[in-house]
C-alpha positions as MATLAB code, in Angstrom:
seq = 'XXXXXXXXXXXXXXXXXXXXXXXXXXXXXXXXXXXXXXXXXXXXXXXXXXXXXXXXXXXXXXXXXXXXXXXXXXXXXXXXXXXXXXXXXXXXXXXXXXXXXXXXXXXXXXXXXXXXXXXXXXXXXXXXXXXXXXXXXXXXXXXXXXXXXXXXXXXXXXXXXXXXXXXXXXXXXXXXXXXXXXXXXXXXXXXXXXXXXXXXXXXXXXXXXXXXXXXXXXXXXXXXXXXXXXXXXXXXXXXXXXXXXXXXXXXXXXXXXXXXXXXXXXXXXXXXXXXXXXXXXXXXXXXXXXXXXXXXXXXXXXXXXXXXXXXXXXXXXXXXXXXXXXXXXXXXXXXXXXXXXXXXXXXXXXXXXXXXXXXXXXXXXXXXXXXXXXXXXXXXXXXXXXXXXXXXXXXXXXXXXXXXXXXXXXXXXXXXXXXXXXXXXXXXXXXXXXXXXXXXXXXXXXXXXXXXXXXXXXXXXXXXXXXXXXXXXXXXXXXX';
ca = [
     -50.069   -2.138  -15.027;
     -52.623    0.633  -15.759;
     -51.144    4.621  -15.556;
     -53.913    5.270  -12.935;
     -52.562    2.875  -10.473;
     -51.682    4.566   -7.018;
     -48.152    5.167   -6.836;
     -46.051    3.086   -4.120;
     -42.568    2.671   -3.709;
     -40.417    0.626   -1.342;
     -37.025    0.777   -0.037;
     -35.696   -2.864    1.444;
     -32.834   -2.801    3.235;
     -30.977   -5.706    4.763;
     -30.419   -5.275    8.557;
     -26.908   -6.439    8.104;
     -24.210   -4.192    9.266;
     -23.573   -0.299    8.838;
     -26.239    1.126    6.393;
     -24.590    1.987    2.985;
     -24.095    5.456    1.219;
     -26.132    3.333   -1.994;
     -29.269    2.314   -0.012;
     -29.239    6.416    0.585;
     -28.960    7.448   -3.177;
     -31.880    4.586   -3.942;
     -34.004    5.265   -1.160;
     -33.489    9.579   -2.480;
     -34.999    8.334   -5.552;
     -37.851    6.499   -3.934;
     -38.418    9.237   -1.850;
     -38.896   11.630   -5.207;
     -40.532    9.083   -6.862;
     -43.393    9.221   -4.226;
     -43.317   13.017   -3.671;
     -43.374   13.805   -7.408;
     -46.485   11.875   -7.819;
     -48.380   12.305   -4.554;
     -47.178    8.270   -4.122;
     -46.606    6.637   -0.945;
     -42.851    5.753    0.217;
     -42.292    3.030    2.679;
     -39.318    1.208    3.940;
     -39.438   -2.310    4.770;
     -36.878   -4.804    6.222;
     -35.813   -7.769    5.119;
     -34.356   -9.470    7.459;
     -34.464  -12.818    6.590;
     -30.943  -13.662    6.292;
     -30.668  -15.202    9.724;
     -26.816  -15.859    8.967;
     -25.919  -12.214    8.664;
     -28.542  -10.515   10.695;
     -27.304   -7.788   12.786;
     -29.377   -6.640   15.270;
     -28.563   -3.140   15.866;
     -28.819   -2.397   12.343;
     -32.378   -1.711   11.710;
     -32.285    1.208   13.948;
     -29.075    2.874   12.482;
     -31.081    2.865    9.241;
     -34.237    4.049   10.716;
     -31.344    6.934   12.275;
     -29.426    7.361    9.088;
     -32.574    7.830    6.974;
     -34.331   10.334    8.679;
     -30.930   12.679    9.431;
     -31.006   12.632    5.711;
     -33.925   13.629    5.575;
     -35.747   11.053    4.018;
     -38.806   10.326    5.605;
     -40.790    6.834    4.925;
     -44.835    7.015    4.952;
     -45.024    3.734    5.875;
     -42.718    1.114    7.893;
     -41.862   -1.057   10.992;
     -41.961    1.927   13.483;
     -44.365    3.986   11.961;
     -46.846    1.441   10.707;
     -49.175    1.120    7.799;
     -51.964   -0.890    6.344;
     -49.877   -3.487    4.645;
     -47.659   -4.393    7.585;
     -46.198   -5.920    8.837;
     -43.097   -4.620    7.447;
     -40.058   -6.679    8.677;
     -40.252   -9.940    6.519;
     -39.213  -12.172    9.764;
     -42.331  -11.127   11.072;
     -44.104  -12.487    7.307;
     -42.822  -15.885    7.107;
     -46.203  -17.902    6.886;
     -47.147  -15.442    4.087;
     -44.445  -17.179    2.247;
     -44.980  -20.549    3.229;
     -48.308  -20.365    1.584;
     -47.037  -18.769   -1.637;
     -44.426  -21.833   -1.667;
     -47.282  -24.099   -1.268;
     -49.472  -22.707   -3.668;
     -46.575  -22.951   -5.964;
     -46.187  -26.314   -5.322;
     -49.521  -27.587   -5.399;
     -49.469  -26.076   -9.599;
     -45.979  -27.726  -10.273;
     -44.255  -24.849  -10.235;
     -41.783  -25.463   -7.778;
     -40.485  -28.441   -6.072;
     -38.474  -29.511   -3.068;
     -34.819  -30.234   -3.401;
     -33.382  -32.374   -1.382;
     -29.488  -32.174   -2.442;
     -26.239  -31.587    0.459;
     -24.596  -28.596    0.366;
     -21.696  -31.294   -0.171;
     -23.566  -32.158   -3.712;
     -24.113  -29.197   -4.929;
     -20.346  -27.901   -4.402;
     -19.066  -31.166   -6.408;
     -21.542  -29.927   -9.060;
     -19.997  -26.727   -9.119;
     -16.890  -27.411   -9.030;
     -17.647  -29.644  -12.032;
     -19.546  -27.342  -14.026;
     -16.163  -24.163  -13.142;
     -14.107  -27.286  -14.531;
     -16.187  -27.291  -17.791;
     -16.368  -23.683  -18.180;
     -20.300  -24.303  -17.506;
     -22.264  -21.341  -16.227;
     -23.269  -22.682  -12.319;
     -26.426  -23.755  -11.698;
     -28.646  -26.399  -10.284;
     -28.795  -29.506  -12.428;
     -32.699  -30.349  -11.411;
     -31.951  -33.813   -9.979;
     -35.091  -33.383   -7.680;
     -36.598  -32.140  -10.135;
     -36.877  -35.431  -11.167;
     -37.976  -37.295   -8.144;
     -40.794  -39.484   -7.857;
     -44.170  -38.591   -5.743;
     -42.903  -42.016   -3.602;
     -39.384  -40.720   -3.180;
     -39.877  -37.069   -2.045;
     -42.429  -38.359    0.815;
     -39.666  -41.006    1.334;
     -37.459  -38.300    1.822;
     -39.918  -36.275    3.691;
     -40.641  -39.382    6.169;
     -36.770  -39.445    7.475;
     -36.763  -35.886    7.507;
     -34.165  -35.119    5.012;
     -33.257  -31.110    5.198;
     -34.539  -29.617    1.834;
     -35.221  -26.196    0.365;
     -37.746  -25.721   -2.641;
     -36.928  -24.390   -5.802;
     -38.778  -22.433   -8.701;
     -38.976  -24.993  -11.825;
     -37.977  -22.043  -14.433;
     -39.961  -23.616  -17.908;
     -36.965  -24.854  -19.931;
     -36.417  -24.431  -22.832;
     -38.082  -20.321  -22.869;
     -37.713  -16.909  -22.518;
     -39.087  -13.872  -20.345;
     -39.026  -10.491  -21.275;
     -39.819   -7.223  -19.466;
     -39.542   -3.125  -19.738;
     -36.796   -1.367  -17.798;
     -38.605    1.925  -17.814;
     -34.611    3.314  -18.298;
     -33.283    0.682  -20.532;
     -36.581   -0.955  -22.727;
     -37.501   -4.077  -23.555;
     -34.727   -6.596  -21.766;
     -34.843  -10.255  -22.787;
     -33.838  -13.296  -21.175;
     -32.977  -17.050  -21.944;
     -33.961  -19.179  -19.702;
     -31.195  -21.169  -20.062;
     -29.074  -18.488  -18.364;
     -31.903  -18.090  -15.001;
     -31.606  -21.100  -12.557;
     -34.034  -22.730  -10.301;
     -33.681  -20.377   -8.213;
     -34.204  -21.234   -4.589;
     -37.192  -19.781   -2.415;
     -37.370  -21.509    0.561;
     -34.539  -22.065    2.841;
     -34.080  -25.567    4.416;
     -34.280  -23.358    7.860;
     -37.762  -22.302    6.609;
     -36.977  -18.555    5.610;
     -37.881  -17.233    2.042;
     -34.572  -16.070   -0.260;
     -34.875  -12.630   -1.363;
     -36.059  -13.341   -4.511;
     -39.446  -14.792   -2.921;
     -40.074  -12.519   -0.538;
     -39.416  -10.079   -2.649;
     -41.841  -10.544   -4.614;
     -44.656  -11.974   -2.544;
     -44.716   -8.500   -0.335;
     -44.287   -5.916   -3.462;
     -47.872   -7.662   -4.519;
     -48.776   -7.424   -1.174;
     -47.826   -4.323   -0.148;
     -49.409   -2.836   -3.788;
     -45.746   -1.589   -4.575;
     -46.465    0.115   -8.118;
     -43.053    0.847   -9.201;
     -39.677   -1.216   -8.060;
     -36.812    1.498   -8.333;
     -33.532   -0.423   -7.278;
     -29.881   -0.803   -8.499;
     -28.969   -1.886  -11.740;
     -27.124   -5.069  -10.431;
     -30.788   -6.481   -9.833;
     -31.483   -6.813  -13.723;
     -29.985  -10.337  -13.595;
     -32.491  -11.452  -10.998;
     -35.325   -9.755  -12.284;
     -36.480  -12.646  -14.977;
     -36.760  -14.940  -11.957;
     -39.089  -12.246  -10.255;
     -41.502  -11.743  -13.068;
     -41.271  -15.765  -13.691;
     -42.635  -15.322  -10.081;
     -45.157  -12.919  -10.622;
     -46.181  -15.179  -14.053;
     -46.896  -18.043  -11.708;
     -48.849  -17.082   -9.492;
     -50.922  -14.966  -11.738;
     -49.888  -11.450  -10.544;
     -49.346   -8.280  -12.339;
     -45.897   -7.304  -12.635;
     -44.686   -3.785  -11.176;
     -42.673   -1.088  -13.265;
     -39.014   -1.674  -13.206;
     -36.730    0.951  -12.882;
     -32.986    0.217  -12.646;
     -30.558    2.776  -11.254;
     -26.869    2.892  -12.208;
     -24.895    1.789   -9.804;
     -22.389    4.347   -7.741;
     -19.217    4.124   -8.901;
     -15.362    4.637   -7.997;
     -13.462    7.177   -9.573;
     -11.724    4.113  -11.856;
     -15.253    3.453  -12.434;
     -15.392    0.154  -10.409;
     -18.179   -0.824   -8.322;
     -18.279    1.687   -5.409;
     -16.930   -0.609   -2.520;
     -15.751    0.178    0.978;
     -11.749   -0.769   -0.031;
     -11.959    2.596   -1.633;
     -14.184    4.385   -0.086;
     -16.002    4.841    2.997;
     -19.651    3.608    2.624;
     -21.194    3.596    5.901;
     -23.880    6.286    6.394;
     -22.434    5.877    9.765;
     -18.921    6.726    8.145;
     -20.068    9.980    6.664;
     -22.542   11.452   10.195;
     -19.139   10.987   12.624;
     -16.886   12.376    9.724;
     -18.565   15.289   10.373;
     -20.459   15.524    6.552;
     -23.462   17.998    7.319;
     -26.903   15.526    6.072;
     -28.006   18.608    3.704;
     -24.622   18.444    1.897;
     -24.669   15.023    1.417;
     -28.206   14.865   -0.274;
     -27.601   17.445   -2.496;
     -24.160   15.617   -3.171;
     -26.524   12.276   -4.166;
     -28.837   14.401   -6.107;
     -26.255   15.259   -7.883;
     -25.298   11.940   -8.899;
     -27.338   10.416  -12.419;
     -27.969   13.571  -13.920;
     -31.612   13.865  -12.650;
     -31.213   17.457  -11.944;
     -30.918   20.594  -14.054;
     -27.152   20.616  -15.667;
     -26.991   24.569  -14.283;
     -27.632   23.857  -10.757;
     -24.947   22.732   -8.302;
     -26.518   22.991   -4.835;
     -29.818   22.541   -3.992;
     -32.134   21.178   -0.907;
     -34.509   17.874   -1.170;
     -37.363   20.417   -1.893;
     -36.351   21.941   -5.024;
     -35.327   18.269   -5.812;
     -38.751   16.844   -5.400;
     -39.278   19.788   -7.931;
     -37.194   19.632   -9.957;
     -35.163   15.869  -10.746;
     -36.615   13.905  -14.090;
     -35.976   10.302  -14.094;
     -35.790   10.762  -17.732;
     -32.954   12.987  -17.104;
     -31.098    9.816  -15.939;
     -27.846    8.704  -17.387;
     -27.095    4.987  -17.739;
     -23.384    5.823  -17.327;
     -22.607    4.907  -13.726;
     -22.316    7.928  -11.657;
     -19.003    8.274  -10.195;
     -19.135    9.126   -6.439;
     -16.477   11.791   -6.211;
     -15.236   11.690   -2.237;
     -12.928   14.770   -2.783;
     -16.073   16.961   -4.622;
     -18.271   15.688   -1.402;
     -15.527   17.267    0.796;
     -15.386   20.418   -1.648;
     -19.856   20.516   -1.461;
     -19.626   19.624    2.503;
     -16.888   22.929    2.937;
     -19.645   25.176    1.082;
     -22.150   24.007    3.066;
     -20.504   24.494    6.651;
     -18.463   27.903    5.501;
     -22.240   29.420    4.868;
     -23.645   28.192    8.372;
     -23.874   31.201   11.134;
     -21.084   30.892   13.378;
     -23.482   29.570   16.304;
     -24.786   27.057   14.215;
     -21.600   25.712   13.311;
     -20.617   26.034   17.393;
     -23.273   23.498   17.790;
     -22.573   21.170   14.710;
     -19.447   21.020   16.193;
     -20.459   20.095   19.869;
     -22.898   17.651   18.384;
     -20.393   15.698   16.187;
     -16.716   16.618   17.008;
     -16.907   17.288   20.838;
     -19.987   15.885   21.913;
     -20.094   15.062   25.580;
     -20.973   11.550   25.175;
     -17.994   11.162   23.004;
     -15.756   12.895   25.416;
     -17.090   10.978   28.605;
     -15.356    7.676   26.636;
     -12.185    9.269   26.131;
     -11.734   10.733   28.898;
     -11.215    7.035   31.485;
      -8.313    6.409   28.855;
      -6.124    9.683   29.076;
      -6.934   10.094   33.307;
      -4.172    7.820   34.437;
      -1.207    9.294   31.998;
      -1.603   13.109   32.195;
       0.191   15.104   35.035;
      -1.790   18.501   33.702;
      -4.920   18.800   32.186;
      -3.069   20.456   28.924;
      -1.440   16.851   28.719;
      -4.611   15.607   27.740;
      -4.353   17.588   24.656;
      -1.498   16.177   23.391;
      -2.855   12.137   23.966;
      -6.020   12.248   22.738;
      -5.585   14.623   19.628;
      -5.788   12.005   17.068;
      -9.623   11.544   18.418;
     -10.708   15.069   16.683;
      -8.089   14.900   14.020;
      -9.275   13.767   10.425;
      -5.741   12.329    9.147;
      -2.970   11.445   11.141;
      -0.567   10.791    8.358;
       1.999    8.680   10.567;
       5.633    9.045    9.153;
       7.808    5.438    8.060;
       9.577    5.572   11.082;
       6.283    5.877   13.355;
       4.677    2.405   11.854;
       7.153    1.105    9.711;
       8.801   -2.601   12.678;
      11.885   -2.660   12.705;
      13.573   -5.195    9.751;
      10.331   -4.842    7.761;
      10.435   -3.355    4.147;
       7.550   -1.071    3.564;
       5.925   -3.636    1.117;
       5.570   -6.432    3.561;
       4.341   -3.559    5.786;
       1.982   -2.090    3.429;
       1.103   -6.103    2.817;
       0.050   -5.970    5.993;
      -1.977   -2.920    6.390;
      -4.017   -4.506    3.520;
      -4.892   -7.644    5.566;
      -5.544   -5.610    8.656;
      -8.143   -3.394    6.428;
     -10.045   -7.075    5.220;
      -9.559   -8.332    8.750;
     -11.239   -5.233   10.873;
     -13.777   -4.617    8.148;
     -15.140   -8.724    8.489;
     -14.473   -8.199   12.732;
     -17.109   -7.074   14.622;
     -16.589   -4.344   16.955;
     -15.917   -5.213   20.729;
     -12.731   -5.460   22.221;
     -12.364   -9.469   22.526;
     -13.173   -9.199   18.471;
     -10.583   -7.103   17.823;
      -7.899   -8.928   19.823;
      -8.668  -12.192   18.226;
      -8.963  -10.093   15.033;
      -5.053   -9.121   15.352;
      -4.254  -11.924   16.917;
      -5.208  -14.020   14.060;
      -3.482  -12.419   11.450;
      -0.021  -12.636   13.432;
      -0.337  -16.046   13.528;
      -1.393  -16.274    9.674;
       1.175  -13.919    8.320;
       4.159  -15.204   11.122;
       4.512  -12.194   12.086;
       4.634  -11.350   16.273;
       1.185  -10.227   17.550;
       3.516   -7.199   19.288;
       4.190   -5.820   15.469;
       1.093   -6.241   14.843;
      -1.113   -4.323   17.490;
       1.795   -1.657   16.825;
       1.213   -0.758   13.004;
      -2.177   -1.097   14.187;
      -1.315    2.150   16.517;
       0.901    3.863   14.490;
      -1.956    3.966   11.638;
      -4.853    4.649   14.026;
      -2.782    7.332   16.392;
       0.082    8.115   14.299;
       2.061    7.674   17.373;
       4.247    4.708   19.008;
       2.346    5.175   22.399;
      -1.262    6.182   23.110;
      -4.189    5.490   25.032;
      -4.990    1.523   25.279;
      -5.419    0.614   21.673;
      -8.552   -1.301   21.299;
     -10.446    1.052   23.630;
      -9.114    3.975   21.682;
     -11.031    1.759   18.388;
     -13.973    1.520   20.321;
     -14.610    5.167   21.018;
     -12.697    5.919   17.160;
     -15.733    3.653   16.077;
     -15.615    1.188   13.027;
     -16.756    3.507   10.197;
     -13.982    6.116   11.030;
     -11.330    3.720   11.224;
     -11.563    1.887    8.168;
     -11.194    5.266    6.739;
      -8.300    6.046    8.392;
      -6.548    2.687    7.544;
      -7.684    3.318    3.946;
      -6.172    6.390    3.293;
      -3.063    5.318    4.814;
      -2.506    2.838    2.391;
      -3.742    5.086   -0.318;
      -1.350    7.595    0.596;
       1.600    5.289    1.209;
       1.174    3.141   -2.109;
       1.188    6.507   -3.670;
       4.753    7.557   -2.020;
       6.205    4.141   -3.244;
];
C-alpha cells in the first residue's frame, strides 16, 4: 500500500450484549490513529451474527463511545460516503464477492450436516488432529452440487485455501509473520442462512470502505492469513496490520468478565468519571511518555507513539483505575461533583424505580433509608451467617455462588429470565429454589430480607451485579 494513501480506520463492533472495556482501548487507538494523521475514524457494525444479535446493543455503543469521548467521523447514525455501515444492511455486497469467488474456483459450496462435521471433529480431537474441514465438497462433481442444489440441500460456501502453501504478511508491531497453510482451514464465508462470517465481510467492506490501516487485537493474528488469502483472490491490496496486545488480568490471563467487570456499561453506573477512564486506557501499552501519569485525549492525540507500544500484554489494573478515578473526582469543584453525583448515584430516573419497591414496607420516610441502602452502596460485604443456608458448608456455598455468576452472566435481564435463571440451577444442583433466591439476596443486599429480589436486579442492573457477585466470591475464597 503506498505511504500517501489517505488514512482510514475502522472500529467493528458486534451488537451483541454490553459493549466491552477492550472495544474502548481499540477503538482509543483508532481514534489516535486518525487524529495523528488527519485520517478518518469510523465505526461500523457488524451485525451479522443473527444468533447472538442483541438489539439494544448498537445504541449502548453509540452511548458508551461518545461519553468516552471518542467520536467516529463516519458511521450508521452519522453517515458517510461508504455506507452503509451496519453489514445486515450489506448482504448482497457479499453475495456477489462469494460469487465472484466462485465463478474463479476459489471457493466452493459445502454441503456437509452440522451432524458430519461434529463426527469429524470428534475424530480428528481423538487423533490429536488440529480441527478442520476435511474438503469432502471440495471434491464434488459439477453434476452432484446442482444435484444437491435441485433438492435444496442447506449449504454454506467455503474459501478453497491453496494446499500445500504459505502466506505471509507485516504486523507493523511484530514484522514479517508467516503462515502454513496447512494450519488455516477452509474457512467458511457464507452462512447456510445467507449471512457472510466475519472473516468475509470483513474483508469485503475494509476494501470497500478504503480502510488504510486495520488496528485490532492481537487474538486476530490467527485469522489474518485467511483475510489476506481473501484479499489475494480477489485481486485487492491488502491494508496495514496492526495488532494490539490484548488487556490482561493481573495473573496475566485474558482480561475476562469472571475477574473483572468489562461492560462499559459496568464502569458509567459504577460511577468511573469517562475522563478517568481514558486516561486509565491510555495508559495501558506504553504509548505515552513514561513521565506522565494523567493526561486528557488531547495531549494523547499529541503525544502517544505506536512505536512506543509494548508487545507485553498490558495488565488492566482495576484497583489503580479506582486509585486514577479518586484523583480525578477529589480535583472536581464541589458543584460539579454535586451533579456527577445526581447524574449517576441519585439520579431521578433511578430513584423513581426504587422507590414502588420500598412504598409498601416503610412506616417513616427515614425507613426508606435503611431498605434501599444497598442501591447506592458499592460493596455490601454480607457476613457467613447473612448468606451462608442453613446445613451448607461454605464450599458448596461458594460452589454455588460460582454457578449463579455463569448462570446470570448467560441470562438475559427481565424478571421471567431471572426466575427461570435460579430456578434452573436449583433443580441442576438439588438444591431448593428457596436457598437459592436467598444467597442470591444475601449477596446482592447483604441482608436476609429486602425489597422483591428480582425487581431490586432490575433497577441494580446487570453490569453492577455481576460485580457485586464477583467480588463476593473473590473476597470469600480469600477468607477460606
Amino acid at each position: 500500500m503506498m505511504n500517501d494513501t489517505p488514512i482510514r480506520v475502522r472500529i467493528a463492533p458486534s451488537p451483541t450484549g454490553d459493549p466491552h472495556v477492550g472495544t474502548a482501548y481499540i477503538a482509543l487507538l483508532n481514534y489516535l490513529f486518525a487524529r495523528q494523521r488527519h485520517g478518518r475514524f469510523i465505526l461500523r457494525i457488524e451485525d451479522t451474527d443473527r444468533t447472538r444479535f442483541v438489539e439494544t446493543s448498537e445504541q449502548m455503543i453509540f452511548e458508551s463511545l461518545r461519553w468516552l469521548g471518542l467520536a467516529w467521523d463516519e458511521g450508521p447514525d452519522v453517515g458517510g460516503g461508504y455506507g452503509p455501515y451496519r453489514q445486515s444492511e450489506r448482504t448482497e455486497l457479499y453475495r456477489a464477492a462469494v460469487l465472484r469467488l466462485q465463478e474463479s474456483g476459489k471457493a466452493y459450496r459445502c454441503f456437509c450436516t452440522p451432524e458430519r462435521l461434529e463426527a469429524m471433529r470428534k475424530q480428528q480431537a481423538a487423533a490429536k488432529q488440529p480441527p478442520r474441514y476435511d474438503r469432502t465438497c471440495l471434491q464434488l462433481s459439477p453434476a452432484q452440487v446442482s444435484e444437491n442444489l435441485a433438492r435444496q440441500v442447506p449449504f454454506v460456501v467455503r474459501m478453497a485455501v491453496p494446499q500445500p502453501g504459505e502466506t505471509t504478511f507485516r504486523d507493523e508491531l511484530r514484522g514479517e509473520i508467516r503462515f502454513d497453510h496447512a494450519n488455516v482451514d477452509d474457512q467458511v464465508l457464507l452462512k447456510s442462512d445467507g449471512y457472510p462470517t466475519y472473516h468475509l465481510a470483513n474483508v469485503v467492506d475494509d476494501h470497500a470502505m478504503e480502510i488504510s490501516d486495520v488496528i485490532r487485537a492481537e487474538e486476530w493474528i490467527s485469522s489474518t492469513p485467511k483475510h489476506v488469502l481473501l484479499y489475494q483472490a480477489f485481486g485487492w491490496p491488502a491494508p496495514r496490520f496492526w495488532h494490539m496486545p490484548l488487556l490482561r488480568n493481573p495473573d496475566k490471563s485474558k482480561i475476562s468478565k469472571r475477574k473483572n467487570p468489562v461492560s462499559l456499561i459496568y464502569y458509567r453506573q459504577a460511577g468511573f468519571l469517562p475522563a478517568a477512564l481514558i486516561n486509565f486506557l491510555g495508559l495501558l501499552g506504553g504509548g505515552m511518555p513514561a513521565d506522565l501519569e494523567q493526561f486528557n485525549l488531547a495531549e494523547m492525540a499529541e503525544k502517544f507513539q505506536f512505536e512506543r507500544i509494548s508487545l507485553g500484554g498490558p495488565v488492566f489494573d482495576l484497583e489503580k483505575l479506582r486509585w486514577l478515578n479518586g484523583v480525578y473526582l477529589r480535583a472536581l469543584p464541589p458543584e460539579t461533583l454535586l451533579g456527577e453525583l445526581r447524574e449517576n448515584v441519585f439520579g431521578e430516573s433511578y430513584l423513581r424505580q426504587i422507590v414502588p419497591l420500598v412504598q409498601e414496607r416503610i412506616e417513616t420516610l427515614a425507613q426508606a433509608a435503611d431498605l434501599a441502602d444497598f442501591f447506592f452502596r458499592d460493596e455490601v460485604a454480607p457476613p457467613p451467617e447473612v448468606y451462608l443456608p442453613k446445613k451448607r458448608s461454605k464450599e458448596e456455598t461458594l460452589k454455588m455462588s460460582s454457578e449463579l455468576l455463569a448462570g446470570l452472566e448467560a441470562s438475559d435481564w427481565t424478571h421471567p429470565a431471572l426466575e427461570k435463571t435460579l430456578r434452573d440451577l436449583a433443580e441442576q444442583s438439588g438444591w431448593p429454589a428457596k436457598e437459592v433466591f436467598m444467597l442470591f439476596r444475601a449477596i446482592l443486599t447483604g441482608k436476609t430480607a429486602s425489597p422483591p429480589l428480582l425487581e431490586s436486579a432490575l433497577v441494580f442492573g446487570k453490569a453492577r451485579t455481576l460485580d457485586r457477585l464477583r467480588r463476593f466470591l473473590e473476597r470469600e475464597k480469600a477468607r477460606k
